[in-house]
N, C-alpha and C positions, 0 to 999 in steps of 0.2 A: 243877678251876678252869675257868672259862668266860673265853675272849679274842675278842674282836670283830676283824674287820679289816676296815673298809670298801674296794672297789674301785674305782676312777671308771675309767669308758670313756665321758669325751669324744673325740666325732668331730674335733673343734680337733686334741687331741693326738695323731691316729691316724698310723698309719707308712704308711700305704695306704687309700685312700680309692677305690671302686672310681665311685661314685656319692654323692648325698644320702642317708644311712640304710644305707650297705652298705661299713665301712671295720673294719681292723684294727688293734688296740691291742696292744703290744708293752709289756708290766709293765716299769716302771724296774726291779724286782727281780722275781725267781718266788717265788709264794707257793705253800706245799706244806697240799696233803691229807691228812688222816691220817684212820684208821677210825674211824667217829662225827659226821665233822666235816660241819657242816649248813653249803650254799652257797644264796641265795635276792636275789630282787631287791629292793633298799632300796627305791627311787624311779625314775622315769623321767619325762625331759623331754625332751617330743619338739618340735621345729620346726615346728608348724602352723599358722604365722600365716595361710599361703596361703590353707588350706583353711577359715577361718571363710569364706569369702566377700565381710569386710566391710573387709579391710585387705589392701594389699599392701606387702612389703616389698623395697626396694632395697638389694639389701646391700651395693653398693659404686657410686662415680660412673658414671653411664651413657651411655657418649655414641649416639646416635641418628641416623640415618640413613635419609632419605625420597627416596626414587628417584621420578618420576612423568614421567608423557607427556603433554602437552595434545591436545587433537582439538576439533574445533571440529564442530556438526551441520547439514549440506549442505543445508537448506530454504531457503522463497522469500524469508525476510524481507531479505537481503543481496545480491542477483542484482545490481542496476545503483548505480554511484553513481545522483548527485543530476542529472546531466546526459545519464544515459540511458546511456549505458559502462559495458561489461560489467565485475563485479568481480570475476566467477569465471571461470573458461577451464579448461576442461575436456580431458582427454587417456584416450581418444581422442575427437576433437572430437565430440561430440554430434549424433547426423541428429533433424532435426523440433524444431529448437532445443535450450532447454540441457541436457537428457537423453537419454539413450542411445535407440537403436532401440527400438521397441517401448511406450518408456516414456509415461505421458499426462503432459502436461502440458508447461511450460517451464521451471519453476525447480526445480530440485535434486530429489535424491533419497531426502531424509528419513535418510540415511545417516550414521556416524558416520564422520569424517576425520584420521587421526593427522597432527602435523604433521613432518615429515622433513627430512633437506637426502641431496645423494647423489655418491658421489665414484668413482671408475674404479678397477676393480679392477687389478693387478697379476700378476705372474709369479708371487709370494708369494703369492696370496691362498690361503686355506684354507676349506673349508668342514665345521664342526664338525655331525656328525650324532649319536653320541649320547654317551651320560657313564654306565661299569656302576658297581655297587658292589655292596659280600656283606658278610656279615656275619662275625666272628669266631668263629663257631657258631650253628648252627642248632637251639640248645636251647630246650625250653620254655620261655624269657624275652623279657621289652617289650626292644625295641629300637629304635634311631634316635631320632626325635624332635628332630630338629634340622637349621639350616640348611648347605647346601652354596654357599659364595661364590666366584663364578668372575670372572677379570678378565683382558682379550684386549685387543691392538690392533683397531680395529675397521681397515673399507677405508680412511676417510678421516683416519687417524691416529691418530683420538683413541681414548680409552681408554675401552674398554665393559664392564659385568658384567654376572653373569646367577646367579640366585641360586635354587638348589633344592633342594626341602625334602621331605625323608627321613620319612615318618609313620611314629610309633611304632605301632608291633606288636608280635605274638609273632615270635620268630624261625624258628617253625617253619612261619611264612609264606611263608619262601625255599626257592626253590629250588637246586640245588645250585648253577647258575653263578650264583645272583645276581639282583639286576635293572637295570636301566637307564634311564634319561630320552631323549627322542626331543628332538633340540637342532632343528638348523637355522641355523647362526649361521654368519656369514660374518668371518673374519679373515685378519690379515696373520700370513705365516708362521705355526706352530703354537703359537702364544703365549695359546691357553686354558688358564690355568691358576690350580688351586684356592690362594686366598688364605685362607680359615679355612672352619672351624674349625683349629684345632692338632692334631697327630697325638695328643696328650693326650686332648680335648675328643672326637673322635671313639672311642677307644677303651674313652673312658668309657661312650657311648653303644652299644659293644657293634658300633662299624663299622671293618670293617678295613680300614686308609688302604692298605693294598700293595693292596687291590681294588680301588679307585679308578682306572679308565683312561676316557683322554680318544682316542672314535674318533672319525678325519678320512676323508671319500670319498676313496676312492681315483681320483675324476676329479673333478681340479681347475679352479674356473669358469673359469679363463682371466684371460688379461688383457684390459682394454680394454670390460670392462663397465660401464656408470653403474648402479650398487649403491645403492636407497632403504637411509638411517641413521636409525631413530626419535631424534628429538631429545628429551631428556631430563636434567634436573635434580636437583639435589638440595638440600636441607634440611638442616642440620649444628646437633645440639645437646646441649648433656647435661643430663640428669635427677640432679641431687645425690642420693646416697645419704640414705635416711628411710625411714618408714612412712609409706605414701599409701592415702587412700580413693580407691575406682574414679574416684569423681565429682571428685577434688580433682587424680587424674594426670589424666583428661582434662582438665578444665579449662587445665591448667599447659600439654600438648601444643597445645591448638587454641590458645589465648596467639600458640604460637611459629608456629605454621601461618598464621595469620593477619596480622602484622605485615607491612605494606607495604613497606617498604624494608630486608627480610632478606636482599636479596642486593644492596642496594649503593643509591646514592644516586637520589631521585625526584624529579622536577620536568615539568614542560611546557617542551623546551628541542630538538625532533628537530634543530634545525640540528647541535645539537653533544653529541649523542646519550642527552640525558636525557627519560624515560617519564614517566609517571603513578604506574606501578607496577613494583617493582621483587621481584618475588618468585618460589619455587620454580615455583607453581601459576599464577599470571594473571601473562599476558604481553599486550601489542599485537603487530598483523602488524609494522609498521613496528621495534619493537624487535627481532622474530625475526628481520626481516631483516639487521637491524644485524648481529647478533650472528653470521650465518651468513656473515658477509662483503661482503655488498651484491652477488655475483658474480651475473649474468644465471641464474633461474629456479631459483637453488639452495633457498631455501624450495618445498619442496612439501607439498602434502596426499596422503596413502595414503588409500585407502577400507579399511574392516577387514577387510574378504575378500581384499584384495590385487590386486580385478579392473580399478579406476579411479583416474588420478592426478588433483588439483585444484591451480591455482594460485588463489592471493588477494589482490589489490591488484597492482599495477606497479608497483613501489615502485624497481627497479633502473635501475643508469645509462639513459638516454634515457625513463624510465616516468615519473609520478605522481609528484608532489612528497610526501616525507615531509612528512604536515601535522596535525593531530587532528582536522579536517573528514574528514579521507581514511583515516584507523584505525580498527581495528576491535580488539574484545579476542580473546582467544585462552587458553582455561583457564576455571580455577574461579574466580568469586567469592566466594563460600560456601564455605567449609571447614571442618571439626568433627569432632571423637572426643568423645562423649556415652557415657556410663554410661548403658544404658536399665533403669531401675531396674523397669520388666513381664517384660522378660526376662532381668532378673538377666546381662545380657550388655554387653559392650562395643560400641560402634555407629561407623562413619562414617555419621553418619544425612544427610550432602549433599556430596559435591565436585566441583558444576559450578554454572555461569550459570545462575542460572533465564529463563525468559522471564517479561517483568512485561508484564502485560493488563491491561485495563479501566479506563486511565489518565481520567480526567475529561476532560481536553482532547486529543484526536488528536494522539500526535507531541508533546505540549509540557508536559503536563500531568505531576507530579511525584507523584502519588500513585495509578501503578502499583502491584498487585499481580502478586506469582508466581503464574503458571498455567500454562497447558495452549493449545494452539492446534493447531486443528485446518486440515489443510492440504489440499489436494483429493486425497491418496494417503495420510493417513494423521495421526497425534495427535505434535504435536510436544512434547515433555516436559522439554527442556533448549536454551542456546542454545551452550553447549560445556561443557569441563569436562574434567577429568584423572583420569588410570589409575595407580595405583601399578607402576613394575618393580621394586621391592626395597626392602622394609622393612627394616634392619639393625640391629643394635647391636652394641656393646663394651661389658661381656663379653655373648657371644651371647644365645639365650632371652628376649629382653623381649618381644618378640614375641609368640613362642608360648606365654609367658603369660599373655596376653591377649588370648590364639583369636582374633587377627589376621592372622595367619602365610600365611592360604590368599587375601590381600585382592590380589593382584598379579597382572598379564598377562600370559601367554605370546603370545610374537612370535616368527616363523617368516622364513625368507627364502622366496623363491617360486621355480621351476624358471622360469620364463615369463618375457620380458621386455614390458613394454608401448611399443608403438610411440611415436617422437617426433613431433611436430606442430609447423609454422610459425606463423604467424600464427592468432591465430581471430576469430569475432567476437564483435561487441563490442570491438573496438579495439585487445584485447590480445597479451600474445606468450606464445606455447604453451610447452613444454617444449622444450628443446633438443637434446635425446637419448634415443632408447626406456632406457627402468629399466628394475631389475629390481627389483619390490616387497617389500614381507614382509604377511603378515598377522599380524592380533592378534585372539585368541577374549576379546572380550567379554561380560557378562551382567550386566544391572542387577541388583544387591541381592547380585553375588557378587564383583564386581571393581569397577566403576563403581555410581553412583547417578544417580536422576533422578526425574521428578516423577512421583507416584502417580497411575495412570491405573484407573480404579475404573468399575463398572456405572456409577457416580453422575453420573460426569462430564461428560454432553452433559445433563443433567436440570436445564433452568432453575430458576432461585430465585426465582422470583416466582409470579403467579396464571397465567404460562403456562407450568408445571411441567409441561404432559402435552405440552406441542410442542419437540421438538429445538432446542438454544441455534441461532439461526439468525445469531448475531454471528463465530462460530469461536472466541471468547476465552472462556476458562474458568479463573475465580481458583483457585488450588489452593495452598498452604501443604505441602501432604501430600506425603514424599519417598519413595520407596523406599533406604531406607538398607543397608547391608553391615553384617550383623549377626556378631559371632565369636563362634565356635564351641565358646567357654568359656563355662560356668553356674558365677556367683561364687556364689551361695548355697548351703553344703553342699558341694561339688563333691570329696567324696571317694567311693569305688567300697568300701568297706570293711566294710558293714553295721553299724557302729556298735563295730568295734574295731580295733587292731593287735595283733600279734602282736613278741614280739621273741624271734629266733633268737639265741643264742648258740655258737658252733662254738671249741668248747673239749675235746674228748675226754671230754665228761661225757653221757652219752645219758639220754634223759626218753622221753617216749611222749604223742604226739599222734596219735589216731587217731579220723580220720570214717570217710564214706563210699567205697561206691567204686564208681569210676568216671573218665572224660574228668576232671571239674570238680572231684574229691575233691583232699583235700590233707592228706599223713598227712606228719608226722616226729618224727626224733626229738633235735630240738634246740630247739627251741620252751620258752624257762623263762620265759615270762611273757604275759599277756595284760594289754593298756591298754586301757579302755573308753574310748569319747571323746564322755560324758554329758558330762565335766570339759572338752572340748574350748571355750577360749577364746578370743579375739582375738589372743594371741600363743601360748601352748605348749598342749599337751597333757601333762597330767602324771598320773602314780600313784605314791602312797604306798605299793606294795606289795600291795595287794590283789587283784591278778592275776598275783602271784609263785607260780612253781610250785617250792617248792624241791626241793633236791637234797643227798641224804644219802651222804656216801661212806662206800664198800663194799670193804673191800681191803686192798689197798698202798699205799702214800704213792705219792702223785703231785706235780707239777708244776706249777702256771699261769703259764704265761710268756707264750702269743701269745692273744690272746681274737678272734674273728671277730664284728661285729657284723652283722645286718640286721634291720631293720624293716619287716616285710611285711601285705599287705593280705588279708584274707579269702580269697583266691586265691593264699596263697603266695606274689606278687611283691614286690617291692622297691616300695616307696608310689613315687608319680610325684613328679620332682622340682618338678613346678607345685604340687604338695600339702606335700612333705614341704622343707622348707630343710634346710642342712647347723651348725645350733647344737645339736644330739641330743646328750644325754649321761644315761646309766645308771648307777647307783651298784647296786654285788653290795656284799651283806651276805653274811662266813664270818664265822660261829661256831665254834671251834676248842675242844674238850673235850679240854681237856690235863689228864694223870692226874699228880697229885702225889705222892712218893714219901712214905710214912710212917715214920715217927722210929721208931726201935726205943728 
């Protein structure tokens, strides 16, 4: 007589789940082998919504978190109010007008400007240099692939993070101690410390949390230093659990990036401190200064090298009346996540002020275009705009599924203090105390965006196409956007199948080639083509079931090991593979019936 018993190893029901595609089922009961008895794979339904390319799923509520810094870009167009008074003052004051030694010209230095406020260090203050970690083995397996979330007192109280991201690899990319991030951060008392992932979440990724150390210099800056603070914001929202097309989350995200009054109420009111705008990314001077206190020269501007400080407007006790003749913006007005459906890639394809040219009327005229302007040192391609310091989410990975992860600035504190200045000209008042700066590594198309500067762009549009625009305005639409570093279409490494390991004390025989990239074993009962691969699962009826006929002694099935590996033997990536996998084993049990005498 012939008895069927089918097995299920859903990943839902697993006792251990090491990863997506790599968990262990623990039989309600053990089913026994006996000699004859044929074991083989029913079906298999694998999770790969990710991997069609054209859906993404959310599989539970996601709250999101946009970190960002504004900078404003130091050119002529902003040097004097309307009355001839300087609006920028420069530290250290500038020889041969408003640019440093050496420099041509008088108005600005085409440079990018973060804007900061800066508070005196303390007997406590700590200076965080770097951050190691190792891995839990350095075996032939992907590891990491996930964010490290840091949160410290900064000098001036307030509370700062700093967020860095672990790339997945082989493990036998480490060395034995490990490796490290080079910080630079300045806090009070040694209060750097990791707030997620979870010791779970990390282990999952194959990183061992006891490796984790946070090193401090052992000489301490001192007290009584004025310490530049990058001022920085955030964006707070969640993403409801669903299935989203690329085009349909971004949409939903720029939505919430864009709404004007997301951080609180807008109007034209500075006596009694309501803006224009009230959001993460676009700010006025006059709001920044609100916000920093109103305290004599606490807004300042860093240059991104760290080498120059800038103030903008007099806005403080005895200065320039808060007025919107006398403001100026500050950030992006443009902001956007675009699906770039050419590169099958996620884009911030704009997040700054463009400059608008070739208005019809000088100064009045309402039908500006975005362009380009050319300065007498150089093509000016933004009028400011903002920097991401930390993309996050709850639960973590949204990110990094969306080859976004790498779109954020590193900022540094600086060994050097820059000297204070009194008075300067142009009317205004200097800094009040030498800083000490940070810098930030910037790179248009890799952290920030801006306007596309091309052969094309001084080549007039009209019949004097062969002579240089001799206006300096040059209309341009064209952005350089921050393109991630994920390809939705196809985006599995697999060659066109998976494999499914099963670790049960039942041995099969897989065998390639050999060498480095070969991959022999002897657990492998099944191969999934993924011609079948759909918009939500990958599935097989069994037809790349290898079965298995037992040979012996009765045996036992009580703990099954699953994984689901890629061409290369590894565990499929969890941007590819979700965790709704479930396997169905087909035994056939040939039970011999006793005959009636």
């Amino acid at each position: 007589m012939i008895k069927t018993d089918i097995i299920k190893l859903r990943e839902a029901e697993a006792s251990v789940v090491n990863r997506n595609g790599d968990y262990k089922i623990s039989l309600d009961r053990p089913i026994k082998l006996n000699q004859g008895d044929q074991l083989a794979i029913k079906s298999v339904y694998l999770d790969t919504i990710s991997a069609g390319g054209q859906l993404l799923e959310i599989d539970e509520d996601t709250e999101i978190t946009m970190e960002a810094a504004k900078y404003i870009v130091n050119f002529g167009k902003d040097q004097l109010y309307p009355d001839g008074s300087g609006m920028k003052f420069y530290q250290p004051t500038p020889t041969g007008g408003q640019r440093g030694a050496g420099e041509v010209g008088v108005n600005g230095d085409n440079s990018i400007y973060f804007a900061a406020t800066h508070a005196n260090t303390t007997a406590a203050t700590e200076k965080v240099i770097k951050v190691e970690y190792n891995v839990k083995s350095r075996a032939n397996r992907m590891v990491g692939g996930l964010d490290l979330k840091f949160q410290y007192t900064r000098v001036d109280g307030t509370t700062g993070s700093k967020t860095l991201r672990i790339k997945r690899e082989k493990g036998t990319f480490y060395t034995k101690g490990g490796k490290e991030f080079d910080i630079g951060v300045l806090c009070q008392n040694e209060s750097f410390v990791l707030v997620s992932p979870d010791r779970k979440s990390l282990e999952k990724h194959w990183i061992d949390p006891e490796s984790i150390k946070v090193k401090y210099d052992s000489v301490k800056p001192g007290a009584g230093t004025a310490v530049a603070e990058l001022i920085t914001k955030e964006l707070k929202f969640t993403i409801e659990q669903g299935i989203y097309t690329p085009t349909e989350l971004a949409s939903l995200i720029t939505d919430k990036m864009t709404k004007i009054d997301s951080s609180g109420a807008i109007g034209n009111d500075y006596a009694n401190g309501i803006f224009p705008v009230n959001n993460a990314f676009l700010s006025t001077i006059g709001q920044m200064v609100r916000e920093t206190g109103d305290a004599a020269s606490t807004l300042i501007f860093v240059k991104e090298d760290g080498s120059r400080l800038m103030r903008y407007n007099d806005f403080e006790a005895g200065g320039r009346a808060q007025t919107t003749s006398n403001d100026r913006f500050c950030g992006a007005s443009q902001v956007a996540l675009q699906y770039d459906d050419e590169h099958k890639k996620m884009s911030f394809s704009i997040l700054h002020t463009p400059i608008y040219v070739n208005e019809s009327a000088s100064g009045t005229g309402n039908d500006g275009q975005p362009g380009l302007l050319y300065d007498t040192i150089g093509l000016v391609d933004k009028y400011s705009g903002i920097a991401f310091t930390s993309l996050q989410s709850t639960p973590d990975g949204f990110w990094n599924n969306l080859g976004l992860e790498g779109a954020t600035i590193e900022y540094n504190s600086l060994a050097a203090t820059i000297a204070s200045n009194g008075a300067v000209a142009g009317g205004g008042a200097g800094i009040s105390a030498a800083i000490l700066p940070f810098s930030v590594s910037v790179e248009e198309g890799d952290n920030i965006t801006g306007g596309f500067k091309s052969l094309d762009t001084p080549v007039q549009k009209n019949t004097n196409y062969n002579k240089p625009n001799p206006a300096g305005e040059v209309s341009s639409d064209a952005t350089l956007p921050i393109l991630g570093d994920k390809t939705f279409l196809n985006n599995y490494g697999n060659e066109g199948y998976y494999l499914i390991e099963l670790s049960m004390g039942l041995n099969q025989s897989l065998t390639g080639g050999n060498g480095d990239i070969s991959f022999n074993s002897n657990k492998i009962h099944g191969i999934v083509g993924t011609y079948f691969q759909s918009n939500s699962y990958t599935s097989d009826t069994g037809a790349g079931s290898i079965p298995y006929i037992h040979n012996g002694e009765e045996t036992n099935l009580a703990d099954i090991g699953v994984r689901i590996l890629d061409a290369n033997g590894q565990v499929v990536d969890s941007s590819i593979l979700g965790d709704d996998n479930t396997i169905f084993l087909e035994l056939i049990k040939r039970e011999v019936v006793a005959t009636q005498k």
